[in-house]
MISE-527186 format. One record per residue: residue number from 0; x, y, z of N, C-alpha, C in turn. Coordinates in steps of 0.001 Angstrom, whole numbers, plus 524288, in hexadecimal, padded with zeros to 5 digits. Layout:
N
REC   k    nu    nv    nw   cau   cav   caw    cu    cv    cw
REC NUM     X     Y     Z     X     Y     Z     X     Y     Z
...
This chain:
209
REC   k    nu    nv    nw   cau   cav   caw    cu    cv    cw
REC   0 81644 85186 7D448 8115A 84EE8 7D5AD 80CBD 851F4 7D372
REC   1 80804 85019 7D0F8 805D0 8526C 7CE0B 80048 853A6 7D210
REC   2 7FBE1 857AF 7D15D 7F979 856BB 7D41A 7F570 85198 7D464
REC   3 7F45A 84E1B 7D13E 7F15B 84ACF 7D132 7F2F3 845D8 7D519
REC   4 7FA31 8460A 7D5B3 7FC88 84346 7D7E6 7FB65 84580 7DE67
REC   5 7FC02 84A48 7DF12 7FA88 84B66 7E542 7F566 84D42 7E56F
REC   6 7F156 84AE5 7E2A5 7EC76 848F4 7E4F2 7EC4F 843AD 7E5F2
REC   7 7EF7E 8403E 7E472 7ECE5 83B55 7E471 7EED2 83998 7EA56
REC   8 7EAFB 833A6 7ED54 7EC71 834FE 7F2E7 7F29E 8312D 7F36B
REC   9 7F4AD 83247 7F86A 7FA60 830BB 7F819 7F883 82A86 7F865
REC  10 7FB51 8269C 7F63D 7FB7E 82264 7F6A8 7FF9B 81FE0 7F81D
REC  11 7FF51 81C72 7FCD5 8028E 815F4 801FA 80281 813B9 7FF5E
REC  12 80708 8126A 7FD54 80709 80CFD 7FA84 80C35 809F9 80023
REC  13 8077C 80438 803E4 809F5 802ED 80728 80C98 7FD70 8044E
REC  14 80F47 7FA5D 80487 81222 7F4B1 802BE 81570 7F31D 805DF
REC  15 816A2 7EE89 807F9 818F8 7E8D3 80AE7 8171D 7E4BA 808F4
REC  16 81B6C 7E1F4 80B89 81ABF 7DD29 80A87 8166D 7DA97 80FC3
REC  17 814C2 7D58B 80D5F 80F10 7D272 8101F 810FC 7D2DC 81614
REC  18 80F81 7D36B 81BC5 81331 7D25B 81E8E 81436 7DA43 822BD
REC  19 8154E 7DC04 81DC7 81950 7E11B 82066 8156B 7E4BA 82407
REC  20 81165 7E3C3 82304 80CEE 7E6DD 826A5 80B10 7EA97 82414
REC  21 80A06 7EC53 81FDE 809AB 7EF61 81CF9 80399 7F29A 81DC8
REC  22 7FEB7 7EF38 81DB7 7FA3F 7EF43 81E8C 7F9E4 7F2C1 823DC
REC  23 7FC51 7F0D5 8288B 7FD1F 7F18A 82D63 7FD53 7F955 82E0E
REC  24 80379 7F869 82967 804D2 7FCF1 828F5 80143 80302 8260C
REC  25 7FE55 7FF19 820FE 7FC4C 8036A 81E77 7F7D7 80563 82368
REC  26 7F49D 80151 825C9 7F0C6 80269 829BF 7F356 8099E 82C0C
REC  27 7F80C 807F5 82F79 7FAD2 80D78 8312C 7F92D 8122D 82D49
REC  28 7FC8A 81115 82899 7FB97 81406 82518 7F533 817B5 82407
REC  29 7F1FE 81479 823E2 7EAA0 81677 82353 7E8C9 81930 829B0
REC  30 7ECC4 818DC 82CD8 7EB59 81BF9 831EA 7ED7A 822C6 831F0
REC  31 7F03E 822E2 82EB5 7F1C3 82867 82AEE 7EC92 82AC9 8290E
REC  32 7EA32 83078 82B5C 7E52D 83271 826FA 7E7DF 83190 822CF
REC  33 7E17F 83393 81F2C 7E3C9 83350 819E9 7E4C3 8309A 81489
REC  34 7E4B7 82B2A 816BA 7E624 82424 81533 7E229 82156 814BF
REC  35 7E23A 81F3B 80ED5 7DE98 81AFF 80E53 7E258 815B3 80C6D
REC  36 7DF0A 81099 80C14 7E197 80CDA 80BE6 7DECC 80AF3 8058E
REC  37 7E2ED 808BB 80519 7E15C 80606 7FDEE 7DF6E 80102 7FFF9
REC  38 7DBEB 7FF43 7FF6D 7D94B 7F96F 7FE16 7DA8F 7F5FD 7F963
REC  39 7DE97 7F30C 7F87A 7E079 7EFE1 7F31D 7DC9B 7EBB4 7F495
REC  40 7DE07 7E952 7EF25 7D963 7E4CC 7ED72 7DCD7 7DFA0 7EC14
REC  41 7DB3A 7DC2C 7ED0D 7DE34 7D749 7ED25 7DB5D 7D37B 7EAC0
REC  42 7DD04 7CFBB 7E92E 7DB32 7CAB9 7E649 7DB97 7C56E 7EB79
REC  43 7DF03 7C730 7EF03 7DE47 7C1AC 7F349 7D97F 7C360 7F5B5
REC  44 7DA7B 7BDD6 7FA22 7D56F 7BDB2 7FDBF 7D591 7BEF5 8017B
REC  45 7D354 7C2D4 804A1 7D3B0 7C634 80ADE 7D538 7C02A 80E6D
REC  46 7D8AB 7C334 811D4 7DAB9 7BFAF 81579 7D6B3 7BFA0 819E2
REC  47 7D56A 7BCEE 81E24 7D22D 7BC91 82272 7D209 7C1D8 823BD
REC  48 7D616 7C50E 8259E 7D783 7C9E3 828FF 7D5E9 7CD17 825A5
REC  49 7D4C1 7CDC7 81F06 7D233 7D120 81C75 7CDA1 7D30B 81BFD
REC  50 7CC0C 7D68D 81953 7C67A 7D980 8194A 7C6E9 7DA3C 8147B
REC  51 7C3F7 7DA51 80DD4 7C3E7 7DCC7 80B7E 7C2EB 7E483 80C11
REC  52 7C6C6 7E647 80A65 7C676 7E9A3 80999 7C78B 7EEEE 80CC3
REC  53 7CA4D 7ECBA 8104A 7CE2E 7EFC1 8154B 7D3CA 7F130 8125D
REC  54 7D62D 7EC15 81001 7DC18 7EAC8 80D48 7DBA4 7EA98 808BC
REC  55 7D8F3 7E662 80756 7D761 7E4D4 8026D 7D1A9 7E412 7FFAC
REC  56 7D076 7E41E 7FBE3 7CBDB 7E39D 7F87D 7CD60 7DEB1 7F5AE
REC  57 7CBE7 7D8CE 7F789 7CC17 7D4B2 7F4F3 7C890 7D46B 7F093
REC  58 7CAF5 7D2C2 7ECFF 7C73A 7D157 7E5F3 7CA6F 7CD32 7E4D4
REC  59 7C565 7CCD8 7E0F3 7C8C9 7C796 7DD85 7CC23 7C885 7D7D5
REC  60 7CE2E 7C4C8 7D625 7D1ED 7C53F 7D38D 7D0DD 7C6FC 7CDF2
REC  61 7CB0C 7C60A 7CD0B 7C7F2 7C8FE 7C803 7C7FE 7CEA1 7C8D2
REC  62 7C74F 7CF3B 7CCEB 7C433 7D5BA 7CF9D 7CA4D 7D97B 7D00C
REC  63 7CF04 7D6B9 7D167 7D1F0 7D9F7 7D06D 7D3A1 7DB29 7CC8C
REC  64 7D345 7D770 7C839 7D53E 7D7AC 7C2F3 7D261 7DC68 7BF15
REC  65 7CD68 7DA28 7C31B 7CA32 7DD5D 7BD9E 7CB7E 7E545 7C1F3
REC  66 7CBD5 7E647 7C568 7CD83 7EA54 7C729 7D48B 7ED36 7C598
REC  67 7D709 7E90F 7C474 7DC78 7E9C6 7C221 7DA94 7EB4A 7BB65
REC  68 7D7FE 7E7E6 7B97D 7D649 7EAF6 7B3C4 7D3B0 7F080 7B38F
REC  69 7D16A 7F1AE 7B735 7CD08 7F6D5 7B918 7D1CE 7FB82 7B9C6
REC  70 7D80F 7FA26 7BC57 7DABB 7FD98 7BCFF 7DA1E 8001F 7C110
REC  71 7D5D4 7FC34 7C652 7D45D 7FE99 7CA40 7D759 7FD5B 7CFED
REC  72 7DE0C 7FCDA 7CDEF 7E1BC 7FAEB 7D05F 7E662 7FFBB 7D036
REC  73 7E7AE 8029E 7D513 7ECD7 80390 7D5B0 7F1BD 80220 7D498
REC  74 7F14D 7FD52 7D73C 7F53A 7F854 7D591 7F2D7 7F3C2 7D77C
REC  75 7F438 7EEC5 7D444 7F3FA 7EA5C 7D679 7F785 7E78F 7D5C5
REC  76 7F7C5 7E2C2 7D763 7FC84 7DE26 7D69A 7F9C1 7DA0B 7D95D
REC  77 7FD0A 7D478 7D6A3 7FBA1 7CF2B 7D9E1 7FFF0 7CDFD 7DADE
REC  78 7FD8A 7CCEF 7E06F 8028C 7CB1B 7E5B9 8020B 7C5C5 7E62E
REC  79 80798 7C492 7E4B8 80A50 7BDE6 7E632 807A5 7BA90 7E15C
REC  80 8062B 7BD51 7DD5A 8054B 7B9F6 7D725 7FE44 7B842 7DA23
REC  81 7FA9B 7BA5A 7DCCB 7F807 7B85E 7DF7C 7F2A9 7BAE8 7DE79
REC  82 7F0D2 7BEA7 7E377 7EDD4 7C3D1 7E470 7EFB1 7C8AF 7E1BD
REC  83 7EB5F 7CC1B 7E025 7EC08 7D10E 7DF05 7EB56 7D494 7E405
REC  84 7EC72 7D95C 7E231 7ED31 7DF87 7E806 7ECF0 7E29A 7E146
REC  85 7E89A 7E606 7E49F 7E878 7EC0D 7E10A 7E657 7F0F6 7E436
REC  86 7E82B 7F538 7E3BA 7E6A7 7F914 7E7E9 7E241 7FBE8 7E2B5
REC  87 7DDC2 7FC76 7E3F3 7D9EF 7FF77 7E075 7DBA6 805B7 7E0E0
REC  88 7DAEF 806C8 7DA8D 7DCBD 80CAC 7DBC0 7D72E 8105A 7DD34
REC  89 7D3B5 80EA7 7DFB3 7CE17 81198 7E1ED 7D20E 81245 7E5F1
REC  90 7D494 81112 7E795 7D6AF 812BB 7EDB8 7D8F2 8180D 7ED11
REC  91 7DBE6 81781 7E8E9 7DEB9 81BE0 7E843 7DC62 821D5 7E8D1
REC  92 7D6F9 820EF 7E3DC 7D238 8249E 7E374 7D138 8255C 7E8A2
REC  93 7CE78 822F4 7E9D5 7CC78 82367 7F00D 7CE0C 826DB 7F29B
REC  94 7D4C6 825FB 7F43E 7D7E5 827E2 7F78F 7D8D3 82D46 7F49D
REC  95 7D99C 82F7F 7F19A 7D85B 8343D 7EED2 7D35E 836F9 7EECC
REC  96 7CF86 83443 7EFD1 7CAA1 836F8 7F00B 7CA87 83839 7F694
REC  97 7CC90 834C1 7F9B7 7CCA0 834CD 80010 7D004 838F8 801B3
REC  98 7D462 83AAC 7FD70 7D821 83C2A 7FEA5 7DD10 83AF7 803B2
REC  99 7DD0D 834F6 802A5 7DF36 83271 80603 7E4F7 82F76 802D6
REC 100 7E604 82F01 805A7 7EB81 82AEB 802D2 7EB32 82553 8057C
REC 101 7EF69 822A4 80280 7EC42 81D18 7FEE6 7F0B0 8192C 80064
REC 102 7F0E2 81694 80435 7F3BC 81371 806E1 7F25D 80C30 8033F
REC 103 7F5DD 80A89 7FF36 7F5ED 8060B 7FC70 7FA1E 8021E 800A0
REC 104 7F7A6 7FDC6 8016A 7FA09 7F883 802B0 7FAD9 7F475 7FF24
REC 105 7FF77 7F64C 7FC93 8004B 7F350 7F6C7 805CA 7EF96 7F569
REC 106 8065D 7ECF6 7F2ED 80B80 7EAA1 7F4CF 80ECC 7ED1D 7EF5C
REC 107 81397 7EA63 7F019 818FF 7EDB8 7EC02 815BC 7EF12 7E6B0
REC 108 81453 7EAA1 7E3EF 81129 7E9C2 7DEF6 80E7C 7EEE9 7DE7D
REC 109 80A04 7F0C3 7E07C 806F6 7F2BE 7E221 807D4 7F8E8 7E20E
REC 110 80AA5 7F7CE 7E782 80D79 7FDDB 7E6FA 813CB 7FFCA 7E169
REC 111 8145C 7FCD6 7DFA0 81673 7FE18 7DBA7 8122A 8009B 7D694
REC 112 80EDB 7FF33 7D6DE 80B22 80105 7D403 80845 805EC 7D3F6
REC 113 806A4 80729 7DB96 804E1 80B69 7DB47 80978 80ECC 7DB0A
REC 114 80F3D 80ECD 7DBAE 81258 811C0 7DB76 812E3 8140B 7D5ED
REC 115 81114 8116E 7D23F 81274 81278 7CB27 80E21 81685 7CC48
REC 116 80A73 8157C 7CDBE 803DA 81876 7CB0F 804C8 81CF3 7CF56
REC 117 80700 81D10 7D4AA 80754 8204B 7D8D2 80BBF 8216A 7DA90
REC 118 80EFE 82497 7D7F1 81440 82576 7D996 815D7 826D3 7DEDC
REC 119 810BD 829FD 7E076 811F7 82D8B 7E63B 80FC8 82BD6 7E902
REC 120 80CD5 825A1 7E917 80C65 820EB 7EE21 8114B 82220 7F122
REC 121 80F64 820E8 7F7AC 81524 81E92 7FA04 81431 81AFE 7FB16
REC 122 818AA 81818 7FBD7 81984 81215 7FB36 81A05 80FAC 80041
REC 123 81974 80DEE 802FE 81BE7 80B7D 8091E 81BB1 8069B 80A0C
REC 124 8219B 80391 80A7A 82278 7FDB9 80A37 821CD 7FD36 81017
REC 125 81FE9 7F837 811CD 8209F 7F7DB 817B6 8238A 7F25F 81707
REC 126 8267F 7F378 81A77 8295F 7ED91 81B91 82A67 7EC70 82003
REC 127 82B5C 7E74A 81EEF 82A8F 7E2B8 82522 82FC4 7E429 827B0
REC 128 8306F 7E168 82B29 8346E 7E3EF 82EBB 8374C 7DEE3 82DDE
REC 129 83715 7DB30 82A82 83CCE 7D750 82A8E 839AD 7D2BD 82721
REC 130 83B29 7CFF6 82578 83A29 7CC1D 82036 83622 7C700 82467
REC 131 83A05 7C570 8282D 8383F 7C3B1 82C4A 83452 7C2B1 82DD6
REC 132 833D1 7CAD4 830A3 82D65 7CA50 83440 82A9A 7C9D8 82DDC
REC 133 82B06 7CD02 82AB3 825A7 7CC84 8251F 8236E 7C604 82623
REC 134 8276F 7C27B 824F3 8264D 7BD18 82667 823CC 7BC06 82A0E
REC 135 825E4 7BE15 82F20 82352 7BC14 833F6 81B6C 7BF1A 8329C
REC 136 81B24 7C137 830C0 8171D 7C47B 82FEF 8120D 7C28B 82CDC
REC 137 81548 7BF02 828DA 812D4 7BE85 8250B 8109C 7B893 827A0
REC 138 8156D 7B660 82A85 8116E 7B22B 82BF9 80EBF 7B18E 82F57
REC 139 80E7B 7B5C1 83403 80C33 7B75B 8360C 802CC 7B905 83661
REC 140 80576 7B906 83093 80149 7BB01 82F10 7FC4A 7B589 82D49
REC 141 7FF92 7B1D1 82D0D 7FE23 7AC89 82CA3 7F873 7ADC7 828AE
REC 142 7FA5C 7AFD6 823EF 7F77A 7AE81 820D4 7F9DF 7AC3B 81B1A
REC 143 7FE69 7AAB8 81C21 7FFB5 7A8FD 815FE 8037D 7A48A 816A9
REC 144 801EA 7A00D 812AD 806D2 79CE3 8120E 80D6B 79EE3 81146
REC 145 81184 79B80 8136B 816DA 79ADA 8142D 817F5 79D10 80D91
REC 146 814F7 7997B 808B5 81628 79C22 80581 815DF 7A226 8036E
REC 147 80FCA 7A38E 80615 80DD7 7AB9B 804BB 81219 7ACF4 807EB
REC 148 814BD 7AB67 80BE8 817A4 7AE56 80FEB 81D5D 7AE43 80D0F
REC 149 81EAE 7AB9F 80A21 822EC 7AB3B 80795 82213 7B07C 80397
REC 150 81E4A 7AED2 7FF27 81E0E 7B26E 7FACF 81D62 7B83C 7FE08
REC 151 81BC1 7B9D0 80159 81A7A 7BF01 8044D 81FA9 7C0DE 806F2
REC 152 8239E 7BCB7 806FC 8286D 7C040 80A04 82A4F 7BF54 8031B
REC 153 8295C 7BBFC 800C1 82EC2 7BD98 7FCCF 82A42 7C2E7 7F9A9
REC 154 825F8 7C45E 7F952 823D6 7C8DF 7F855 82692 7CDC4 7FB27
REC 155 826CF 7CCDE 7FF75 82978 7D0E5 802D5 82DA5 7D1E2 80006
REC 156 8314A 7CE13 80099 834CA 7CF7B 7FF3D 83663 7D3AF 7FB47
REC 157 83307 7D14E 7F5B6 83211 7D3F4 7F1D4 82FDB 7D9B4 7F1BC
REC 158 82CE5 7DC91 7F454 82A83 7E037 7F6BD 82E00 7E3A5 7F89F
REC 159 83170 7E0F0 7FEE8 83499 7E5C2 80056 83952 7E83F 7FC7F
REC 160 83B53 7E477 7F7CA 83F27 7E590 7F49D 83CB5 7EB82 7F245
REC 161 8383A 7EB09 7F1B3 83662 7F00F 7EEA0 835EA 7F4BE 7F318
REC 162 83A03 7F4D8 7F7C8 837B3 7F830 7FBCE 8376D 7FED0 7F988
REC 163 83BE9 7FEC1 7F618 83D7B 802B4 7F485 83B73 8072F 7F027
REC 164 83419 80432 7EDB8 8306E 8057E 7EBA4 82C43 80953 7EE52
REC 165 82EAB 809FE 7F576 82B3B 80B8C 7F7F9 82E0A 81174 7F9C0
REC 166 8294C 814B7 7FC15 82BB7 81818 7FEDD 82CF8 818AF 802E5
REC 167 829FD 815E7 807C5 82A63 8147E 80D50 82B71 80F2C 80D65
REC 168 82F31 80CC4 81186 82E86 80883 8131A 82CEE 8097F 81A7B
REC 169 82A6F 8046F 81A87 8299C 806C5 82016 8297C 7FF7D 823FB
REC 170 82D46 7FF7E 82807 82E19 7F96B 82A63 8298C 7F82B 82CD2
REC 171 826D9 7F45D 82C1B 822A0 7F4EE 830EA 82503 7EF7B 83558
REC 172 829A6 7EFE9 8375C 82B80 7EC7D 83C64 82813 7EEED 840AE
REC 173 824A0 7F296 84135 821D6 7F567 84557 81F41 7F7A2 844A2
REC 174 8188E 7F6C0 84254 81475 7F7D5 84090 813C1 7FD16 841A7
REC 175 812CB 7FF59 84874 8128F 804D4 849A6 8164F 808B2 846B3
REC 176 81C29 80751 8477A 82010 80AB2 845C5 81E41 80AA0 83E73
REC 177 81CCF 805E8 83BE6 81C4B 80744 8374F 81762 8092E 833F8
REC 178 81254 807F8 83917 810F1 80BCB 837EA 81096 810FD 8389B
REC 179 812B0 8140A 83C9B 813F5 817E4 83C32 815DA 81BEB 837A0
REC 180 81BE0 81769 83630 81EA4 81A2B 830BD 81AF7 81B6B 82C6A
REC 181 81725 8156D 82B93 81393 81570 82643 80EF2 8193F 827E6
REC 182 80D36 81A8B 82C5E 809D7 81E71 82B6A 80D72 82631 82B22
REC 183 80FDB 825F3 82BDA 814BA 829BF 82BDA 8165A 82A34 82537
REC 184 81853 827E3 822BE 818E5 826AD 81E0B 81430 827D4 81B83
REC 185 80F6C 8281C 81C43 809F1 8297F 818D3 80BDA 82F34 81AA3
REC 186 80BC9 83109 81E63 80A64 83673 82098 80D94 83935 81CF4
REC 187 8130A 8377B 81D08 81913 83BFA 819BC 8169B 83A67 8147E
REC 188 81461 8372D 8127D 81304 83643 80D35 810AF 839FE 80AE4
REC 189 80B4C 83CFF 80DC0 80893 84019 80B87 80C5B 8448B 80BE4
REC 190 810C8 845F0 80C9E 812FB 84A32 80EB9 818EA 84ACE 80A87
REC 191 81726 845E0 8067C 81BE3 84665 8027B 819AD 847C7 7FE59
REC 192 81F55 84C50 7FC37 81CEE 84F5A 7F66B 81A7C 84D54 7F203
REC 193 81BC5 84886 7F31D 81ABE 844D6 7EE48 813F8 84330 7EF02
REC 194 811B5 843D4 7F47A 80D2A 842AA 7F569 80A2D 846DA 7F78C
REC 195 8099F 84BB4 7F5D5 8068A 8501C 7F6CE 801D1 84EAA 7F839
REC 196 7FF81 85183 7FD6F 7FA31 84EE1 7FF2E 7F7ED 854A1 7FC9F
REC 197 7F336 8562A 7FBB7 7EFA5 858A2 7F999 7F17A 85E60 7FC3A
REC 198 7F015 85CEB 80208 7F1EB 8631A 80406 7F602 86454 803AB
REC 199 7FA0B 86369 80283 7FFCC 864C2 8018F 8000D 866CE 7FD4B
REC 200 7FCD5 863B5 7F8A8 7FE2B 86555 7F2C2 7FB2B 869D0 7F1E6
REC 201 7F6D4 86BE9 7F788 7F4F9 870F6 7F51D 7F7DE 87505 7F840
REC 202 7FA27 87336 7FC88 7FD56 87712 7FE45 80017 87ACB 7FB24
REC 203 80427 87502 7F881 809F8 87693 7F360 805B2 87A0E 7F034
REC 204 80237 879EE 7EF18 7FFAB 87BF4 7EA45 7FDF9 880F9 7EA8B
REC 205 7FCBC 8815F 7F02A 7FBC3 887A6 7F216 80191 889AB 7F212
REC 206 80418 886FD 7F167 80A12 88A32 7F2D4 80C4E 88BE0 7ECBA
REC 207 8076E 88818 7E8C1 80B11 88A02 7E44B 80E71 88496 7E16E
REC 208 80D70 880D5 7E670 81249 87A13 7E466 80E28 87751 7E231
């Protein structure tokens, strides 16, 4: 690991499928000192229950394009041949200047991407507790036609096949218990060799490592 690599801040890369609670979960996650949250940018339209700029930064479909030419994208992708998602890499900066680490809510696409550019991201899949409840969940949520609810489980589907891209998986059948694990899982993170936090790497260094 080079030193430029254990300055930079540790980066969450969180992913599920629509449904698995994921949002719910990262929330846990930002109650950890330390933690900031990435704000991605989207091409759809805020749902009622939205706010610009809590989750997302809505633009239009010129404004992301011309920001994807700028190179002022981590990663992006368009979901369901439809909307764009891009996590801005100012977050990244930021969280290096804050000296904070960098919790992304990104889906497979996404996080396959920051994994090329960020090897020593950790990864954490959350998944639903049965094919079932995801369903019961999704319609629950009574915001999408029989058809989005179709394409979103056969998305799922597609999604958990890649479980094995991740480093944590974590069930959320019991929000408390999972968040527990997922805020537990940030904590051992900073505490792996592969992710030297600042004071550690001057420790080794007084020692001579």
């Amino acid at each position: 690991m080079t030193l430029a690599q254990a300055q930079q801040p540790l980066v969450f890369i969180v992913s599920g499928p629509s449904g698995s609670g994921k949002s719910t979960l990262v929330q846990k996650m930002l109650e950890v000192p330390g933690t900031m949250f990435s704000v991605s940018c989207t091409t759809r339209p805020p749902r009622t229950t939205e706010s610009a700029g809590k989750w997302y930064d809505f633009i239009s479909e010129e404004e992301f394009d011309r920001r994807v030419r700028a190179g002022e994208f981590l990663e992006h992708a368009r979901v369901f041949g439809k909307h764009q998602y891009g996590t801005p890499r100012r977050w990244l900066d930021e969280a290096r200047c804050k000296g904070l680490d960098l919790v992304l809510e990104i889906d497979v696409q996404g996080a396959e991407q920051v994994k090329q550019k960020l090897p020593y991201a950790v990864a954490i899949f959350i998944l639903p507790p049965a094919k079932e409840e995801l369903e019961r969940r999704l319609r629950a949520r009574g915001q999408d036609t029989e058809e989005a609810i179709g394409r979103r489980l056969e998305r799922a589907r597609q999604e958990i096949q890649r479980y094995a891209e991740y480093d944590f998986l974590v069930v959320n059948d019991d929000v408390e218990r999972a968040g527990r694990e997922i805020q537990a899982i940030t904590v051992a993170a900073r505490c792996l060799r592969s992710c030297l936090s600042e004071r550690a790497r001057k420790i080794l260094e007084s020692f001579g490592g």
